[in-house]
Structure formats: structure tokens, C-alpha cells
C-alpha positions, -999 to 999 in steps of 0.1 A, spaced: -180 699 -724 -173 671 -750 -139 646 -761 -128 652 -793 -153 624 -808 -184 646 -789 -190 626 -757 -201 643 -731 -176 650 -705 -173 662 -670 -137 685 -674 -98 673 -682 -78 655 -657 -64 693 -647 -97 699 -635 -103 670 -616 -70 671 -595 -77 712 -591 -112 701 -579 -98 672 -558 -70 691 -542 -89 723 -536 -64 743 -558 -31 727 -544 -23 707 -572 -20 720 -605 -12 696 -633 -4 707 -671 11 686 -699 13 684 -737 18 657 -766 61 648 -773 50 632 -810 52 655 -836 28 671 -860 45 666 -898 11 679 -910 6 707 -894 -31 698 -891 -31 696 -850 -29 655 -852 0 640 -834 16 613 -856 20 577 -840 48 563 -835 51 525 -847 66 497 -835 81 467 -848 52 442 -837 15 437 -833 -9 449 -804 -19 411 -797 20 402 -791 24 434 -766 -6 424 -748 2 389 -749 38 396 -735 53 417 -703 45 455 -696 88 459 -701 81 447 -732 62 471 -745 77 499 -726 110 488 -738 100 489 -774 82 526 -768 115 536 -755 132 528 -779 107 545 -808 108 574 -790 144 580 -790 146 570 -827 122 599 -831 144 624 -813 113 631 -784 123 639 -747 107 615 -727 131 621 -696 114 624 -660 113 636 -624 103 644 -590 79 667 -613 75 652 -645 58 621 -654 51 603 -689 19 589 -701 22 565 -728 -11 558 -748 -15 532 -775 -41 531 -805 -71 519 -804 -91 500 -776 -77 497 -740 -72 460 -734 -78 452 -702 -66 413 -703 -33 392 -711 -1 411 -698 15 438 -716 -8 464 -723 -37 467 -694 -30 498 -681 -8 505 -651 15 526 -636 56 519 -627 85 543 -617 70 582 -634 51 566 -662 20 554 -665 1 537 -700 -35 537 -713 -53 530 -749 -63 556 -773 -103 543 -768 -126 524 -746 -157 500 -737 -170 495 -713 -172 452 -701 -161 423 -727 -145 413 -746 -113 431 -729 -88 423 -749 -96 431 -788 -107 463 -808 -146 471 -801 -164 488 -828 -180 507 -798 -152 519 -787 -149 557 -776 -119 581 -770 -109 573 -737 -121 596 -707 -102 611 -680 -111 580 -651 -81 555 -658 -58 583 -667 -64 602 -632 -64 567 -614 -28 556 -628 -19 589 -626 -30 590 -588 -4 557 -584 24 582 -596 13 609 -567 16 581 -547 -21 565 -540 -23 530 -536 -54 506 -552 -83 504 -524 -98 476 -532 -127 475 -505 -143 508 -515 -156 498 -551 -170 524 -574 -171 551 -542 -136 555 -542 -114 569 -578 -88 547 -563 -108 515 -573 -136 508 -594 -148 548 -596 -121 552 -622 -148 538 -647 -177 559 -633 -199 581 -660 -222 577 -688 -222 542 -700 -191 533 -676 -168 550 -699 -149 569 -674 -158 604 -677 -171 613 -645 -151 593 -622 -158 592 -583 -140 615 -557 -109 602 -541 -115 592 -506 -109 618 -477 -82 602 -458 -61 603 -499 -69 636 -500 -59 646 -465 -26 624 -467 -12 653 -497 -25 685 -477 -55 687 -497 -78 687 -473 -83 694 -433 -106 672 -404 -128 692 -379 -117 670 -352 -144 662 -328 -132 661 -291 -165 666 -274 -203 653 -280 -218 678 -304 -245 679 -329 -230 693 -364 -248 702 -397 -224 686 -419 -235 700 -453 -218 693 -486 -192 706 -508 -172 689 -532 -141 710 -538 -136 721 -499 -153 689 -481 -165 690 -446 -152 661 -432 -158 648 -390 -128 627 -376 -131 609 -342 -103 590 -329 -102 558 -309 -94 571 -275 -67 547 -271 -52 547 -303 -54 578 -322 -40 561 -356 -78 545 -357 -106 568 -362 -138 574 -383 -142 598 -412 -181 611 -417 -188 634 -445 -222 640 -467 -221 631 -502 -247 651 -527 -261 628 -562 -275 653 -575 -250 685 -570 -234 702 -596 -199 716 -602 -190 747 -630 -154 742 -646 -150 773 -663 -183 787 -679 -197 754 -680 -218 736 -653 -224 703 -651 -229 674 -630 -201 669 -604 -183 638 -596 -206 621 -569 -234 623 -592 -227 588 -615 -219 562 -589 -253 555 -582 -273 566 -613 -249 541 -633 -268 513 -619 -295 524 -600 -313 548 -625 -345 549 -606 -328 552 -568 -346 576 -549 -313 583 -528 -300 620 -535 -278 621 -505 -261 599 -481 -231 603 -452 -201 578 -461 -183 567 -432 -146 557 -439 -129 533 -416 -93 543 -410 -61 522 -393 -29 523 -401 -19 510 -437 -58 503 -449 -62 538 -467 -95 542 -451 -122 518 -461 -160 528 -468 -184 516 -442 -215 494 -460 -243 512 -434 -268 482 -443 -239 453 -436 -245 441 -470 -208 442 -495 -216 438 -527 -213 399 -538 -201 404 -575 -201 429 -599 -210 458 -599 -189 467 -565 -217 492 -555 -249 491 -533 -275 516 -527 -273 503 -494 -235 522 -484 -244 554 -475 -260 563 -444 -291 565 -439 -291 549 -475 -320 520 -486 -318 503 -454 -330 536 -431 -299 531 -409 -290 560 -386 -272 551 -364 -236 536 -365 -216 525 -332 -196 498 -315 -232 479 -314 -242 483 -349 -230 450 -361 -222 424 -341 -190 411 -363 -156 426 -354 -144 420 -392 -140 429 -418 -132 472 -426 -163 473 -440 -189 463 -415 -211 490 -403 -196 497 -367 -170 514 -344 -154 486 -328 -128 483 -310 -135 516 -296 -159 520 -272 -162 558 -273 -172 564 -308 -205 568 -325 -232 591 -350 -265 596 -351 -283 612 -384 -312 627 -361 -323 655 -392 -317 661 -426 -325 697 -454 -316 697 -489 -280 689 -493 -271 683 -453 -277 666 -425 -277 669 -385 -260 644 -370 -251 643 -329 -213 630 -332 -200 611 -299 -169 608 -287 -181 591 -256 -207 572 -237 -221 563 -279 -249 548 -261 -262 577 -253 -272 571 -292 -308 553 -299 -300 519 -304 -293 509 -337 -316 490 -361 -324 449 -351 -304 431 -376 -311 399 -387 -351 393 -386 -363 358 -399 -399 343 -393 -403 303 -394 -432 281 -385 -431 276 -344 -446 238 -329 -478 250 -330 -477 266 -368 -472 294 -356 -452 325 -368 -420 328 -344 -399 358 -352 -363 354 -342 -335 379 -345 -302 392 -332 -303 404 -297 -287 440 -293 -261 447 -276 -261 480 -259 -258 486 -226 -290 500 -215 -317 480 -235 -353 478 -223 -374 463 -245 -385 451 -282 -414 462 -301 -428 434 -325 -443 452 -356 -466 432 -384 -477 446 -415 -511 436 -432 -534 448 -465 -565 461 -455 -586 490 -460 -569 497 -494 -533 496 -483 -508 483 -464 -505 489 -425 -477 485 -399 -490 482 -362 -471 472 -326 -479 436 -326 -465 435 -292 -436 442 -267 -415 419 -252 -374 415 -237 -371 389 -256 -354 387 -291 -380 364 -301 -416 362 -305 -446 339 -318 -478 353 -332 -507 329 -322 -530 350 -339 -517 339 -369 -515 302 -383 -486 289 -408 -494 279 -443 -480 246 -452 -451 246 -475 -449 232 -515 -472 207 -525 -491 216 -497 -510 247 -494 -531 272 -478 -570 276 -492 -569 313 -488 -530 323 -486 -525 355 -475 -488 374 -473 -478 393 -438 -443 411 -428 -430 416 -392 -403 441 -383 -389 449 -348 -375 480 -335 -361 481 -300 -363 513 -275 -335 519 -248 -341 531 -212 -338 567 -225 -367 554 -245 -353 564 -275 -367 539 -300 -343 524 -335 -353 523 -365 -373 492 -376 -355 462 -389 -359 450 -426 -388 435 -428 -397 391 -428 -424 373 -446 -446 351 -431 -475 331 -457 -505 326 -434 -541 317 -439 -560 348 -450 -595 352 -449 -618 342 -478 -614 362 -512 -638 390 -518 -663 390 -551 -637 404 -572 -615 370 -571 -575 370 -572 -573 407 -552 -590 422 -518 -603 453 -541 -634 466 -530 -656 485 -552 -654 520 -533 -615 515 -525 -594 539 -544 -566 522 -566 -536 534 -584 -506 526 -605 -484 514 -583 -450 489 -578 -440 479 -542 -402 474 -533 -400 439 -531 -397 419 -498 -382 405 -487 -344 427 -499 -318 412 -501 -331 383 -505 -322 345 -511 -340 328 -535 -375 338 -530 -391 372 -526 -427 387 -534 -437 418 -555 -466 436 -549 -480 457 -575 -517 476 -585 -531 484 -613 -558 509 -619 -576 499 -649 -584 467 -667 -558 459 -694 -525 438 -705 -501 436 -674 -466 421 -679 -442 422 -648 -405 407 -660 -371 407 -644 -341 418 -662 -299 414 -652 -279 448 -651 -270 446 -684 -308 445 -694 -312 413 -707 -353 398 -702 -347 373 -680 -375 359 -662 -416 372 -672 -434 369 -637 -467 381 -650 -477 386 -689 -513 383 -690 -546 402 -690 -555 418 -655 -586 432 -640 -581 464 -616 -569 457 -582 -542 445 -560 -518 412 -567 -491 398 -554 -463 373 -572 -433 358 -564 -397 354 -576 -377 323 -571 -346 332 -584 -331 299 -574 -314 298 -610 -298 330 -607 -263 336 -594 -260 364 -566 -262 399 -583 -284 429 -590 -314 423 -610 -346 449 -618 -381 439 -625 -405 464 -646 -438 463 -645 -461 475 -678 -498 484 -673 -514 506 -708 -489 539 -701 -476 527 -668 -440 518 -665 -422 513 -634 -386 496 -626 -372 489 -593 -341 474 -584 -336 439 -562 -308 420 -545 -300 388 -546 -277 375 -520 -266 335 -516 
């Protein structure tokens, strides 16, 4: 399917409100201007003044002066309780000043001719495109009556996912959020009034959607539905990817999520809110993490009134103020997931996953872990984990148990910090999971670094390869992530040659080369200090002969 200048395109705003609606809604409209040519072009109408002094002035302005254009050319532009009017101006879709960034008031809503994606905003782009069906179905949305929902970024149509497709050009825009949909009829809840484990499998057009109420006030309750990247949807004869499948691959083009469970927060008046499952909103542009849906980058599970300690704001990952509610993802196939629902006792849950892990020199120089003490009810004990390189690779073991939310590793002494330093540095990671008196056991936490004295290099120098150890390609995630201002890359190479390991912004500009040097095989580890850089998502890429591999980090200040 393609715009009239060949762009790909994922179906006209008729199919995305027929999708949307599950058949409820049927939209249909045509072009008022008329066609002196007979050639199938529409002819403009022109007003008395320049695009700059529209934008520059009041949206009555230039509705005013289309008004009155209109009615010079004889065209019926009157409205109603059924009939809306779009008006769309030439050229680019300014998106600054006053008078023409587009917007919706009374049964009319107005949009450029073409778009491009970020700045500048407000002048013609030799770049620009027709303009795809994402702002036209968002202002169109304010017509039906949807409001902007600021807190759900590019998840939600009714925000940023207006823009979401190819290049951010709008063709593919997100899904509206259940709680829209269900406040037109367009879809139903399974209301969940008793503990049950559900399959909750997906489907775009039809969703299944979970809703458990507060017990004591029914207007607050949770939304839990599966989300698919990679499905696809047929419009027509024509498959093609369906409108889930962008939001991620926009920015994220080598995620290895293809699925998640969004959780929407709903109380009266917020429109329903999209849970972050790894506690992290997004700091700046773009408004979208890997880490929202569950189980998501951060392996989180489990979601209840003990998930996260803060009690504000929508977004955080938890079901307070009710005490009854909670989920578990506890199994997962292709496009679904099994997930024991609670209505009460949510502790009955395993505990969620230890939040807040840090790792600082103790008295003695020792490494003392310290992080957030959970909350639950019926907690018995933590399990300290600590991850080390040897024998080839890396290893996690149980370091040890303890009731504590805190712990110091003798076995391990502290490096001294800058200008000071160890002779034989050597880079560790603890994590801590904590097991209930079920003895159901959470996830483990993200992960801390710790820079202790290693042992004495082998032969081979700068790396702990050994001669009969097998080595590959490879690029670790980064740890730690998010992080703030310093994390450390891991990264192997498998034959001698050129290695260059560099960091680039989201808009792919070469910011920072790590590592541009020749490399003998083995194992290395660098790190980024990205105390220059403002909060945002970056990538890093690492080249090696025919081996290429990007990954994505978070910086978080």
C-alpha cells in the first residue's frame, strides 16, 4: 500500500478507525475543491496572505480567511453531529509559531499538505513527504472526543504515536489506548473477580483486555493486555505490518523485544496512563523506552502494590492504593503470555524485583551492596548474587544470603578511585533477588559494578584469553543501564584485526570513538563517561573485519 508520492503505508485513516473500533466506526469522506481540469487534482484555494503570516498569527486567523475562500468558491463546508471538516494547507506542516500547527476546534480539524519528521518546524523541507494518516487520525480523534494523554508517549495515538512509522512520518501510528476505545463501545473488559491464571494472547482488531478494580473504589482499576511487534494485519488483499509494530523499531532497531503486556493505570479523569514496568519515564525525547512493557528490558514480572515504593506519579510500576491488586507473567508462547491475575491477597505473587542496587567502598574497602528493602508482607530472606569472567565467560553465583538489605563482600577488596589505581583492575557485578516464605524467589535486580583488584594478567596481556578457550564475536549490554555518567562495555573479538567501538546519538551522529585501534583476539572491557552528554538514548557499534553489532544505552541524570 503506498501515498500518492509512493511511501509505504500501513492503510487510510478508514482503516485505522475500522481496525480500532472493531467495525463500529465507519468513516468516509471526499475532497469540496473542485477539479477545473478534469485530471483528478483538486485545485487550491488561495488566500490573500503568506504561509509565514498564518503561522506567525492566531489559528482564527487562518480559519477565518479559509472560511471565507471557501464560500467565495461556492464549496459546502457546513457541519454536524456527523460531519466534520479537515482543512489542509500546501506544503510542509509547521509545527511552531501560532496559526497553522495542526489542531482540532468545534468539527474541524487542520493539517499541511506534507511532512518531516524533527526541525526545523516551521519552514518548507526539501524532505518533505505527503503527509500520512497519524496527525490526521489524532486531530481527528479530538473531534470523536479523545483528549491529549500526555504521559503515554509514542504507546498511545493520543500522544506522541501519532508520528509513529518509517522515518517518524506518521504512517503507522500506535493503537489508541484500551480505556479510549472502551469509552465509545469499541471494545469490552473480561473483568476479573476471582484469582485466575489467563492466557492473554493477542489481537489487534478485537483486544483481550484484563480489568481489576480497586476494591474500594471501582472508578480505579488496572488494564493488562499483550502487545505483539512483530504481528501483522491484512487491509484488504494487502498484508502488512500492524500498528504495534513501529513504536519500538523506530528507535530501537536492534531490540530483541517482540512482545510485552502494557499495564494502563486508570482513575477518574487521567484517560488511563501506561505503567513504565522498569520505573524508568523517559527523560527527553524520544517519549519511549524499551523498558515499558512487561516483562520488557528490565525482566520485570511482577507488578503489585509493592513494586515500587513511590505512590506517585500514574506511571510508576505499582497497584497502589489498592491492596488487592496484582499480576504475575509466570509463562509465555509465541504471541501470549500466562499471567496469574489477583484480585486479592497480591502477595500471594513472588515478590517483585529488588530495586535500587548500588555498590560503594565499605570502611574496610570493601564492596557493600545496599538497596531498597521490600516491602511485602511475608519476606524471608535475600540472595546476594556476584558475577565474575572466568573460564571463558561470564558467571553469576549466590554470593550469600542474608535479611538484611545490605551486604559487604570481604572477599573482595576496593580499587582506589582516579589518580589512584588498582595494579591488576578487575570489573565484578552484584545483583540481589529476594525469596518470600512461599519461597518463591523474584527476579534479580539490575545489576551494580564494583572495580576490584583482579588477579595478575595472563601471557596474552590486556584480556584473560587462554589459548584453548573458545572466543567469538561478541557485544555485551552495557552495565551498568541506565546509567549516570559512567558505564562499561564488554566486547570479544575473534580474530586479530582493526576494532573501532564508537557511540552515536538517536539521530546517528558519531559522537564519542571508545576504541579505534588494532586488537589482538580475546576479551576487553572499556568504559563510557558520558559526563558531557545530556540525559537521552545513545547506541554504541562495535566493528571487527565483517562484524557489526549496535546496542542501545540509557543515560539518566
Amino acid at each position: 500500500m503506498y501515498s500518492p508520492d509512493g511511501q509505504s503505508v500501513f492503510g487510510s485513516m478508514r482503516d485505522y478507525f475500522s481496525i480500532m473500533s472493531d467495525g463500529e466506526f465507519t468513516l468516509t469522506g471526499y475532497v469540496l475543491n473542485g477539479d477545473p481540469q478534469k485530471d483528478g487534482t483538486p485545485e487550491w484555494l488561495t488566500l490573500p496572505n503568506t504561509k509565514n503570516y498564518y503561522n506567525n498569527g492566531s489559528f482564527s486567523t487562518f480559519r477565518s480567511a479559509c472560511f471565507t475562500a471557501a464560500f467565495a468558491a461556492g464549496l459546502d463546508i457546513s457541519t454536524n453531529s456527523s460531519t466534520k471538516l479537515a482543512i489542509v494547507y500546501a506544503g510542509h506542516t509547521y509545527r511552531t509559531g501560532g496559526g497553522l500547527w495542526p489542531r482540532a476546534s468545534g468539527s474541524l480539524y487542520i493539517n499541511g499538505e506534507k511532512f518531516a519528521a524533527g526541525a526545523p518546524y516551521g519552514e518548507e523541507r526539501p524532505d518533505a513527504k505527503f503527509t500520512e494518516i497519524g496527525v490526521h487520525c489524532h486531530e481527528f480523534g479530538h473531534l470523536l472526543g479523545f483528549n491529549d494523554l500526555y504521559a503515554n508517549g509514542f504507546w498511545d495515538m493520543m500522544n506522541a504515536g501519532s508520528y509513529s512509522g518509517p522515518g517518524l512520518r506518521c504512517a503507522c501510528p500506535a493503537p489508541l489506548n484500551p480505556e479510549t476505545r472502551y469509552t465509545k463501545g469499541w471494545v469490552d473488559f473480561d473483568q476479573v473477580t476471582v484469582n485466575q491464571t489467563f492466557q492473554s494472547n493477542y489481537y489487534l482488531q478485537d483486544p483481550e483486555i484484563f480489568q481489576i478494580k480497586k476494591t474500594s473504589d471501582p472508578n480505579r482499576y488496572w488494564l493488562i493486555e499483550t502487545r505483539d511487534f512483530n504481528a501483522t494485519m491484512t487491509i484488504g488483499s494487502t498484508v502488512t505490518d500492524d500498528y504495534n509494530s513501529w513504536m519500538l523499531r523506530n528507535f530501537f532497531p536492534n531490540t530483541e523485544i517482540e512482545k510485552g503486556v502494557l499495564v494502563w493505570r486508570v482513575k477518574p479523569n487521567n484517560g488511563g496512563v501506561i505503567l513504565q514496568a522498569d520505573g524508568n519515564r523517559w527523560s527527553s525525547y524520544p517519549q519511549i523506552t524499551e523498558g515499558t512493557p512487561f516483562p520488557g528490558t528490565g525482566n520485570v514480572e511482577v507488578l503489585s502494590p509493592w513494586s515500587d515504593n513511590r505512590s506517585s506519579p500514574d506511571w510508576v510500576p505499582n497497584t497502589k492504593p489498592s491492596l488487592n491488586v496484582g499480576t504475575e507473567i509466570v509463562g509465555e508462547g509465541t504471541d501470549w503470555y500466562l499471567i496469574d491475575l489477583y484480585v486479592t491477597d497480591p502477595e500471594d505473587a513472588s515478590p517483585s524485583k529488588p530495586q535500587n542496587l548500588s555498590v560503594d567502598p565499605s570502611a574496610n574497602n570493601h564492596p557493600y551492596a545496599t538497596w531498597d528493602a521490600n516491602t511485602e508482607p511475608d519476606i524471608s530472606h535475600y540472595n546476594v548474587w556476584k558475577k565474575k569472567f572466568y573460564s571463558g565467560t561470564w558467571h553469576w553465583d549466590i554470593l550469600a544470603q542474608t535479611e538484611n538489605n545490605y551486604y559487604e563482600d570481604v572477599s573482595e577488596e576496593y580499587c582506589p578511585g582516579f589518580p589512584s589505581a588498582c595494579v591488576n583492575q578487575e570489573n565484578i557485578y552484584f545483583g540481589v533477588t529476594v525469596v518470600d516464605n512461599q519461597g518463591k524467589e523474584s527476579v534479580r535486580s539490575d545489576s551494580a559494578l564494583a572495580e576490584v583488584q583482579g588477579n595478575p594478567p595472563s601471557k596474552r596481556g590486556v584480556n584473560n584469553y587462554q589459548p584453548n578457550e573458545q572466543i567469538a564475536y561478541s557485544l555485551e549490554q552495557n552495565y551498568p543501564n541506565p546509567f549516570n555518567p559512567k558505564t562499561q562495555i564488554n566486547y570479544s573479538i575473534l580474530k586479530d584485526g582493526f576494532v573501532t567501538l564508537k557511540i552515536y546519538d538517536i539521530l546517528g551522529n558519531d559522537l564519542v570513538t571508545l576504541v579505534n585501534e588494532r586488537k589482538t583476539a580475546g576479551y576487553y572491557s572499556v568504559e563510557f563517561d558520558a559526563s558531557n552528554l545530556p540525559s537521552g538514548i545513545y547506541f554504541y557499534k562495535l566493528t571487527s573485519g565483517n562484524y557489526i553489532n549496535t546496542k542501545k544505552l540509557l543515560l539518566l541524570k
